[in-house]
C-alpha positions as CSV (number, residue, x, y, z in Angstrom):
1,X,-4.3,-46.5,40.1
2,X,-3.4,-43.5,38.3
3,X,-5.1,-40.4,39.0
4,X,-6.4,-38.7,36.1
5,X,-5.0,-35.5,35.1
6,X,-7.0,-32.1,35.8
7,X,-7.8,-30.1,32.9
8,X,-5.1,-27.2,34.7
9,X,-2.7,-29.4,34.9
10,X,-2.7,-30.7,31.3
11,X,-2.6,-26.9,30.2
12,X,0.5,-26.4,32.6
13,X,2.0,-29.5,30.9
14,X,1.7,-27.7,27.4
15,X,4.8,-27.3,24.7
16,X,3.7,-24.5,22.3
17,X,5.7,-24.8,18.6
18,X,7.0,-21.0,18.7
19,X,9.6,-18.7,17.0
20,X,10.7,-15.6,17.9
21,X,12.7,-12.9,16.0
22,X,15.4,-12.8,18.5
23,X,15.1,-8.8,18.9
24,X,11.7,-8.6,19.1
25,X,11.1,-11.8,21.9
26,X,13.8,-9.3,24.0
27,X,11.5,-6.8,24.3
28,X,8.0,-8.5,24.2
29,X,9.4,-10.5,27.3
30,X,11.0,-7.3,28.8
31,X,9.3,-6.6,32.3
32,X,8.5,-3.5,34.3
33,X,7.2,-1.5,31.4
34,X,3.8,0.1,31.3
35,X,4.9,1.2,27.3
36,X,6.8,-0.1,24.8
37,X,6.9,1.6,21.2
38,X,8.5,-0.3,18.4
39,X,9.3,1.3,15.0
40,X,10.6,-1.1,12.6
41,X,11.3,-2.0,8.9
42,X,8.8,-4.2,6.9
43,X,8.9,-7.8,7.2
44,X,10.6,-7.7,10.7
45,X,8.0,-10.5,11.7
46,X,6.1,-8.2,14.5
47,X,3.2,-8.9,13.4
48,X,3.5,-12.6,13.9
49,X,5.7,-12.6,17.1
50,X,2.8,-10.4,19.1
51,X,0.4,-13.3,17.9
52,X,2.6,-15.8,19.5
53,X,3.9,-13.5,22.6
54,X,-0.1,-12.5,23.5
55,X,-0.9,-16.9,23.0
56,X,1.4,-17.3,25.8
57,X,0.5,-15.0,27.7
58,X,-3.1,-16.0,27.6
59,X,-2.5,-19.5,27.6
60,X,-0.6,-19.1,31.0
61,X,-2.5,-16.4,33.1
62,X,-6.0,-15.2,33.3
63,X,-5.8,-12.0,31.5
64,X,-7.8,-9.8,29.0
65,X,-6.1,-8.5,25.9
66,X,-7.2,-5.8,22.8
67,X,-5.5,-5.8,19.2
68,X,-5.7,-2.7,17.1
69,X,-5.2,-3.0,13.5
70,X,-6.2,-1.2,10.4
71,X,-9.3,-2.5,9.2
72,X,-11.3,-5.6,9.6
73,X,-10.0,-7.5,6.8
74,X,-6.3,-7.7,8.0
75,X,-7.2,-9.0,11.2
76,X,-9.0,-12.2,10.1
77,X,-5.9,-12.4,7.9
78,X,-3.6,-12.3,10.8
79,X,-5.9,-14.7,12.9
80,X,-5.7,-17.9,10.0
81,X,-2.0,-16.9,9.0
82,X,-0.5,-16.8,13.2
83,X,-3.1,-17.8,15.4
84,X,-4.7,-20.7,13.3
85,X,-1.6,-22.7,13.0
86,X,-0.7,-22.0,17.5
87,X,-4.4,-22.4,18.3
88,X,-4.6,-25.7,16.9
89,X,-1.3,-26.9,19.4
90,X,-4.0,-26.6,21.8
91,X,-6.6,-28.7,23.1
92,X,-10.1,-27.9,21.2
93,X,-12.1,-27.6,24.5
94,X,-9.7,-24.4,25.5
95,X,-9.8,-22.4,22.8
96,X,-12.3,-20.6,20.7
97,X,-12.4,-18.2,17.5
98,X,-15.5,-16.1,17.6
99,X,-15.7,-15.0,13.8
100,X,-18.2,-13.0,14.4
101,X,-17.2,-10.5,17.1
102,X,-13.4,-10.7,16.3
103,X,-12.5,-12.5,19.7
104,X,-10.3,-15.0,20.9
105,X,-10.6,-16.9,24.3
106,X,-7.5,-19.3,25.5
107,X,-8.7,-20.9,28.7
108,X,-10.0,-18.2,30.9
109,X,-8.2,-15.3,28.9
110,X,-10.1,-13.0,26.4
111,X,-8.2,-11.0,23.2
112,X,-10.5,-8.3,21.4
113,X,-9.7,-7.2,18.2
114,X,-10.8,-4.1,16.8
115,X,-10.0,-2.3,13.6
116,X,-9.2,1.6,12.9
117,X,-12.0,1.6,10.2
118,X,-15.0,1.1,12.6
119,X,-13.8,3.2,15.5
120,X,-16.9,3.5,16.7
121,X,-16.3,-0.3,17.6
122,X,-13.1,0.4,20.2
123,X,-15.5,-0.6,23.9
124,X,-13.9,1.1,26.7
125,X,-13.0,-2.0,28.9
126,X,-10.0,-2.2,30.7
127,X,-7.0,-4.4,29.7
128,X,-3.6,-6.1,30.8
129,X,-2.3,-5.9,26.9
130,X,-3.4,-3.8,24.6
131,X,-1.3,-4.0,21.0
132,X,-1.4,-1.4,18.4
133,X,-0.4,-3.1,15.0
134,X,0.2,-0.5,11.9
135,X,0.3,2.5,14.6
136,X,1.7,4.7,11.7
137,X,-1.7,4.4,10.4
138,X,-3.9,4.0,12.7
139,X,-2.4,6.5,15.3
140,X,-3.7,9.5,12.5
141,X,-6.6,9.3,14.7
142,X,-6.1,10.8,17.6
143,X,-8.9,10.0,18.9
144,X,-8.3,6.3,19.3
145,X,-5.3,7.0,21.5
146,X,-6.4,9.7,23.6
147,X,-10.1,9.0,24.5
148,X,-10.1,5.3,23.7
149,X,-6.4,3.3,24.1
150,X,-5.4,5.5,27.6
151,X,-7.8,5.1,29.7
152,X,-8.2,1.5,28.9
153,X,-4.4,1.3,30.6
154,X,-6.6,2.6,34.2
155,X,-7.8,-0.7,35.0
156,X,-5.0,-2.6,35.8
157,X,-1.2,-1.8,37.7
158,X,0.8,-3.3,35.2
159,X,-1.0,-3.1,32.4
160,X,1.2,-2.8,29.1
161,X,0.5,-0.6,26.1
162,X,2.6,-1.9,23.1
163,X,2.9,0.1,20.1
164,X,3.9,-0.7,16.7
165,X,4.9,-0.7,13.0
166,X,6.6,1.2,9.7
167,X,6.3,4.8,10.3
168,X,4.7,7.0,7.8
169,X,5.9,10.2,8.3
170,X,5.8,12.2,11.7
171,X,2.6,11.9,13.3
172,X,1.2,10.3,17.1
173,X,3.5,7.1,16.3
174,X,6.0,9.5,15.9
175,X,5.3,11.7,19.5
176,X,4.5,8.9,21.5
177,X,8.3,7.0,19.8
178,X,9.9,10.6,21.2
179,X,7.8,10.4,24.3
180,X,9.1,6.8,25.3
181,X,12.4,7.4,23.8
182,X,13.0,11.1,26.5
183,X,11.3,9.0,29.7
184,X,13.5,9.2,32.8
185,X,11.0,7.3,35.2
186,X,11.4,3.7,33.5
187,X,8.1,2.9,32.5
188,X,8.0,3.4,28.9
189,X,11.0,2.3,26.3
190,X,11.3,3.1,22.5
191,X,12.5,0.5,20.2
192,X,14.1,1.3,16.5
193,X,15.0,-2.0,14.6
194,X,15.8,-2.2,10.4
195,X,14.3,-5.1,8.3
196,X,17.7,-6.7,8.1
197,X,17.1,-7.3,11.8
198,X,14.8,-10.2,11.3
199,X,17.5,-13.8,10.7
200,X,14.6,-15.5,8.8
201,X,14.4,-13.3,5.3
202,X,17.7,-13.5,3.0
203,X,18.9,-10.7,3.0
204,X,18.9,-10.6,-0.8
205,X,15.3,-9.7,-0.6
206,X,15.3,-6.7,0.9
207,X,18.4,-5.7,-0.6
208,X,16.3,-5.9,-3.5
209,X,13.2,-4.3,-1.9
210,X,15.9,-1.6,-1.2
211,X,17.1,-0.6,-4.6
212,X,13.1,-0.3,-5.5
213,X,12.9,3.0,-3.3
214,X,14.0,6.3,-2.9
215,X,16.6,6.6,-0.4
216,X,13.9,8.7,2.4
217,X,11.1,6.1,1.4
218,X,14.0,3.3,2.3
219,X,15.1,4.6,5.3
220,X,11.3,4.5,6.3
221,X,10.3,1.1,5.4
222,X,13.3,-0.5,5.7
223,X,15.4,0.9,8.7
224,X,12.3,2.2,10.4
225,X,13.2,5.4,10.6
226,X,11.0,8.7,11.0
227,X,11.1,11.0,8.0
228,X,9.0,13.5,6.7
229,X,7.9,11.2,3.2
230,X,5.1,13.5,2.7
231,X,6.7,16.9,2.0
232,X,7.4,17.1,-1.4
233,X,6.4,13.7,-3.0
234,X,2.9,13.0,-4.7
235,X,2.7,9.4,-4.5
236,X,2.7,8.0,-0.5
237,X,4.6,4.6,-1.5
238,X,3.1,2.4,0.9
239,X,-0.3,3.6,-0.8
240,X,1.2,2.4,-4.4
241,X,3.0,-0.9,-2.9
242,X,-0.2,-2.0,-1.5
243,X,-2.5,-1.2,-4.9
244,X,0.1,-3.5,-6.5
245,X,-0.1,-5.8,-3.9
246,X,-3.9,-6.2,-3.8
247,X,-6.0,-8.9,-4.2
248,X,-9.2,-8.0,-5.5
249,X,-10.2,-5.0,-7.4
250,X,-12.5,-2.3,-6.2
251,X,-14.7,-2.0,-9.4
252,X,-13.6,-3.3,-12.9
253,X,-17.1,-2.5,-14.3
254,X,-15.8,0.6,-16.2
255,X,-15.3,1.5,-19.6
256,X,-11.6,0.6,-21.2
257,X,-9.3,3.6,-21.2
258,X,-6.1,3.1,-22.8
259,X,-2.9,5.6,-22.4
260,X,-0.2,6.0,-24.7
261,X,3.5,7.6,-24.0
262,X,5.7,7.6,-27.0
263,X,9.3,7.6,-26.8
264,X,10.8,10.7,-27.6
265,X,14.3,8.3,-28.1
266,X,17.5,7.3,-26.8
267,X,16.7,4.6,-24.1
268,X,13.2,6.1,-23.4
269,X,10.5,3.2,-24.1
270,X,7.0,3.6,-25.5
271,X,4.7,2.1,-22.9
272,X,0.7,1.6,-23.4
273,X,-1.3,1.7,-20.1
274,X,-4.5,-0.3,-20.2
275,X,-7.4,0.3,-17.6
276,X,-10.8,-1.0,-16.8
277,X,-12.5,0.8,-14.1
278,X,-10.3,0.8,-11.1
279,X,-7.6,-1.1,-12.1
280,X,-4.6,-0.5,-14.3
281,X,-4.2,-4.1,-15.6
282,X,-1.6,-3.9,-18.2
283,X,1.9,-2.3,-19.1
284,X,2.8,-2.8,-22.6
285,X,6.8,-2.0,-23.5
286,X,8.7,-1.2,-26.9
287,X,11.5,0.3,-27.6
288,X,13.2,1.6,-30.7
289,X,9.7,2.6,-32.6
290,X,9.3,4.7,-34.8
291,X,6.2,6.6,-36.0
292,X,4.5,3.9,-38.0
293,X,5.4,1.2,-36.0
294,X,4.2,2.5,-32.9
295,X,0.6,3.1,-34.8
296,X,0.7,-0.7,-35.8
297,X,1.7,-1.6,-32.6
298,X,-1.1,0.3,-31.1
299,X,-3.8,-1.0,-33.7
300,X,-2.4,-4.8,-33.1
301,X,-3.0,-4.7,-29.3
302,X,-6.4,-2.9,-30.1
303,X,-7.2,-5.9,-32.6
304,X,-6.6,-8.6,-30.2
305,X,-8.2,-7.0,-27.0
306,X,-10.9,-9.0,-25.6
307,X,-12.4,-5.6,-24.1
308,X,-11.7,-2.8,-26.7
309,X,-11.2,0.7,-25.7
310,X,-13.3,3.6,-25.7
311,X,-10.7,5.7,-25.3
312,X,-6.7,6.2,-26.3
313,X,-5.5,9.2,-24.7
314,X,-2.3,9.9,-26.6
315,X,1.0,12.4,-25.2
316,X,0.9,14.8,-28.4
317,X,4.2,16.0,-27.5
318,X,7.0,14.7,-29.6
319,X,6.7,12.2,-32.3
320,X,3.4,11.2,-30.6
321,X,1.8,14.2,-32.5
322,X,2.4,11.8,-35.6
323,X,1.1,8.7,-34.1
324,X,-2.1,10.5,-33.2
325,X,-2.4,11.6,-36.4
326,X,-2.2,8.8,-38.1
327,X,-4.7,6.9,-35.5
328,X,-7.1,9.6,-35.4
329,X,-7.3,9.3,-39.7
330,X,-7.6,5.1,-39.1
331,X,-10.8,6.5,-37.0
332,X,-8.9,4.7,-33.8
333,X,-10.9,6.4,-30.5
334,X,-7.8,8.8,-29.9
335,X,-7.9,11.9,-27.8
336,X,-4.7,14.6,-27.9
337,X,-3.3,14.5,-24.4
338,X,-1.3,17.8,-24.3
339,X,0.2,17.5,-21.5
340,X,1.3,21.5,-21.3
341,X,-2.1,22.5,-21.5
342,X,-3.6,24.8,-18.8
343,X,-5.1,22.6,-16.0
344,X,-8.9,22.3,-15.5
345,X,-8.6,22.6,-11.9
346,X,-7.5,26.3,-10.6
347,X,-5.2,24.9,-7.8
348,X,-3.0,22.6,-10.5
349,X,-0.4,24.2,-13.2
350,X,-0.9,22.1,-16.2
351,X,-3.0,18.7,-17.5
352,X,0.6,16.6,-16.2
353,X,0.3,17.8,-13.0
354,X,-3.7,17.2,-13.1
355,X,-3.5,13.7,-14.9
356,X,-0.8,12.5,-12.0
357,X,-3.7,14.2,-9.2
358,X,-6.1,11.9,-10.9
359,X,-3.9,8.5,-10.6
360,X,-3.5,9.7,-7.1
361,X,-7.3,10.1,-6.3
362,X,-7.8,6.8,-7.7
363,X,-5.2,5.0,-5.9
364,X,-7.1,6.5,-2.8
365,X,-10.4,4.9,-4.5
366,X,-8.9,1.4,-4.2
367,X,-7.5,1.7,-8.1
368,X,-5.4,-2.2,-8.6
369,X,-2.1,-1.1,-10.3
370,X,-0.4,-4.1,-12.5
371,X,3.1,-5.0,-10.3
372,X,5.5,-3.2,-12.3
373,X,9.3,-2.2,-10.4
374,X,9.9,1.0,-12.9
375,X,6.3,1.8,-12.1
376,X,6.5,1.7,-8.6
377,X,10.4,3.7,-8.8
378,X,8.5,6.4,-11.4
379,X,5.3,7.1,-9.0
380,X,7.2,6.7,-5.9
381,X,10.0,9.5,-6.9
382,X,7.9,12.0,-8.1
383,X,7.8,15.3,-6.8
384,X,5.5,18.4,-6.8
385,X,6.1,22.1,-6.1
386,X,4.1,25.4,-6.3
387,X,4.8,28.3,-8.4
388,X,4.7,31.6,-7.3
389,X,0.8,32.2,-7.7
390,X,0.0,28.9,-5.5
391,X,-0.5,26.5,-8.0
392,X,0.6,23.3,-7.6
393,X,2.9,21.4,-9.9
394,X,5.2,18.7,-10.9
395,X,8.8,18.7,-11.2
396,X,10.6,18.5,-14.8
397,X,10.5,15.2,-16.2
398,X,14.3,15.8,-17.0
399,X,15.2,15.9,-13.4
400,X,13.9,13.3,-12.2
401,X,15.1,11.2,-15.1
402,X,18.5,12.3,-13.9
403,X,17.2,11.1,-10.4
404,X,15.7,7.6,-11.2
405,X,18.7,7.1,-13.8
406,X,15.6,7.1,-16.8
407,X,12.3,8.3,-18.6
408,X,9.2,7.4,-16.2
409,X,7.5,5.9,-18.9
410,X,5.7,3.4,-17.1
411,X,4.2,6.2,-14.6
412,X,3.2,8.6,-17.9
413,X,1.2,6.2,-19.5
414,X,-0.4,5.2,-16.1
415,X,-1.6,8.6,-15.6
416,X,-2.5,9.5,-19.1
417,X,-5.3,7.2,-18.5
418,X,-6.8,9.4,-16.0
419,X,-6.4,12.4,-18.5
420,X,-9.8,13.1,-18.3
421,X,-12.9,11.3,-17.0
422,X,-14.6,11.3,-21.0
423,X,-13.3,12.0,-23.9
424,X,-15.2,14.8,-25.7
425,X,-14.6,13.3,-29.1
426,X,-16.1,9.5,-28.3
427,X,-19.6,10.2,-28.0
428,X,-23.0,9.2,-29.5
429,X,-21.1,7.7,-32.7
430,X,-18.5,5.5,-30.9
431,X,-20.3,2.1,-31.7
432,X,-19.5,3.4,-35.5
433,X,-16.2,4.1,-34.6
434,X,-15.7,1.3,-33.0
435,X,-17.0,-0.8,-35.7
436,X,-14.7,1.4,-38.4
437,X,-11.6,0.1,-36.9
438,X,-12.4,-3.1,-36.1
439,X,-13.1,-3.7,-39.9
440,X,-9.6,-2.2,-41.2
441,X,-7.7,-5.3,-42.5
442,X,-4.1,-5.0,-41.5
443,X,-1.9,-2.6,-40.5
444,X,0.5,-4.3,-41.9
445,X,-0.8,-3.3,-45.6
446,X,-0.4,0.7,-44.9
């Protein structure tokens, strides 16, 4: 008679379904290290492949593991969408997800995940892996590595420390890269590998990710290079990617605010921005207007809004001096947004430069941009500078046109909704006003 099979030996006898991005299973698998420190492009598949590579690992030997992410949320995202599908190759009885606490156990192996939000969270227990995911990001504390990550690498001999992601700009990611790169005694190794790296994506997609970003922002996020993104450009673009990317909207309990750039001509576009709270919902694009047609234009999308708005702010330079004029006598809630006006704020130039601070804050807020490619090419691009008395501003709308190959339309009338907080014309009487419009038959008729 048979005998029956020990639990150990049925775990020996386990076939896991796994792929590997060929240059990243070289170096996950690479022994003798105590470091390794990856830069990469997006979409290389890291993310995954360390899911798969720390399974193993677990699955095999008797070890205790920590993953180090951004913020809670991404790493029950990573858990359904990499160690779900692997988990569930394995015998029930081995395995277990503890929701609550953010831990995985595989057999007698542990994995702790913690997240860069809740710091407070990191426990100082020793480790045999300990992964940093997003290590641009998260490695701006440098608390986490110094006093938290290191001396978790006492406990054990051959413990491994592996470090990873996109750089954004030159920070600890970027030392501890140079650090590992420079080492002579053989113990650490730095890794550099571009999007294009990864056999799984066309090519055809990133190609097109590619013509999406300025050359610096591509050789960041697509070769995984180091560069200094921050210097001179307003809008960080992994900060505007991921507001265009995001599922759920901080707070859409606010009042409509609508913004309006009109085309000055030529190939420039007039473009209406709607928003609602914290998120820019809407991009609205004509082209070849003129003066009357962008008011009707303006009153038709005002007319068939579910949620009207309390406020219009309107760029009064140009022919949009006419088409606030006009809506202003229709009793339409416009406000003059003159963009060449002295700031508000001492430190900023003008109310373009201040309107652009604004969309910036926001973004930072959690603010939900609308997924719009000239909108992400405008923001992205943009540039700021300060005069000679300190004061910040924003780079001549013709050079960057000659940059971007055309108007930023789409990011104008993103950021003329964040003018100002209230309009000091819409006030006590705006239910009146709002009523007076709504009861004006057709534009058509003028």
């Amino acid at each position: 008679m048979a005998r029956k099979k020990t639990k150990q030996k049925q775990i020996e006898e386990i076939t896991l379904k796994i792929t590997y991005v060929p240059c990243l299973r070289k170096v996950l698998f690479e022994e003798g290290l105590r470091r390794k420190v990856i830069t990469k492009g997006r979409r290389l598949g890291l993310t995954q492949c360390m899911s798969h590579f720390l399974i193993e690992q677990m699955l095999q030997n008797e070890i205790k593991c920590m993953w180090g992410d951004t913020v809670s949320g991404n790493i029950r995202r990573y858990i359904q969408r990499y160690w779900m599908p692997i988990l569930k190759q394995l015998p029930s009885y081995i395995w277990e997800w503890q929701k609550q606490d953010n831990i995985v156990r595989i057999n007698k192996s542990i994995c702790d995940f913690r997240s860069g939000d809740r710091p407070e969270n990191w426990e100082g227990f020793g480790y045999h892996y300990i992964f940093l995911n997003e290590a641009g990001i998260i490695l701006e504390d440098r608390y986490l590595w110094e006093n938290a990550v290191r001396p978790m690498l006492l406990d054990f001999p051959k413990s491994v420390a592996i470090v990873g992601g996109t750089p954004k700009g030159k920070n600890l990611f970027y030392e501890l890269w140079e650090d590992a790169k420079q080492d002579k005694t053989g113990r650490k190794r730095a890794y550099q590998f571009s999007s294009y790296e990864n056999p799984y994506i066309d090519h055809a997609e990133i190609d097109e990710m590619k013509s999406d970003l300025p050359e610096n922002i591509a050789r960041q996020e697509i070769y995984g290079e180091f560069v200094d993104v921050s210097e001179n450009y307003l809008f960080p673009y992994n900060l505007v990617f991921d507001a265009m990317h995001m599922k759920k909207c901080a707070d859409e309990s606010g009042v409509e605010i609508w913004g309006l750039d009109v085309a000055r001509g030529g190939d420039d576009f007039t473009v209406l921005a709607k928003r609602r709270g914290l998120h820019i919902y809407e991009l609205v694009k004509r082209h070849g207007l003129d003066t009357m047609e962008v008011v009707t234009f303006v009153s038709d999308e005002v007319r068939k809004a579910k949620i009207r708005p309390h406020t219009i702010f309107v760029d009064t330079i140009g022919i949009g001096a006419g088409v606030y004029d006009r809506l202003n006598q229709l009793s339409f809630p416009v406000f003059p947004a003159t963009v060449s006006n002295k700031a508000t704020r001492q430190e900023l130039k003008n109310m373009r430069c201040e309107m652009y601070v604004n969309l910036l804050e926001k973004l930072k807020l959690g603010l939900k941009l609308v997924y719009d490619r000239d909108l992400l090419l405008d923001l992205t691009n943009l540039k700021f500078l300060f005069d000679s008395q300190g004061k910040m501003y924003l780079e001549p709308k013709d050079k960057l046109k000659q940059r971007i190959g055309r108007s930023p339309d789409a990011a104008d009338a993103a950021a003329l909704t964040c003018y100002t907080e209230v309009a000091p014309n819409i006030g006590k009487d705006y239910n009146q006003i709002v009523k007076s419009y709504i009861e004006i038959p057709s534009v058509s008729a003028w």
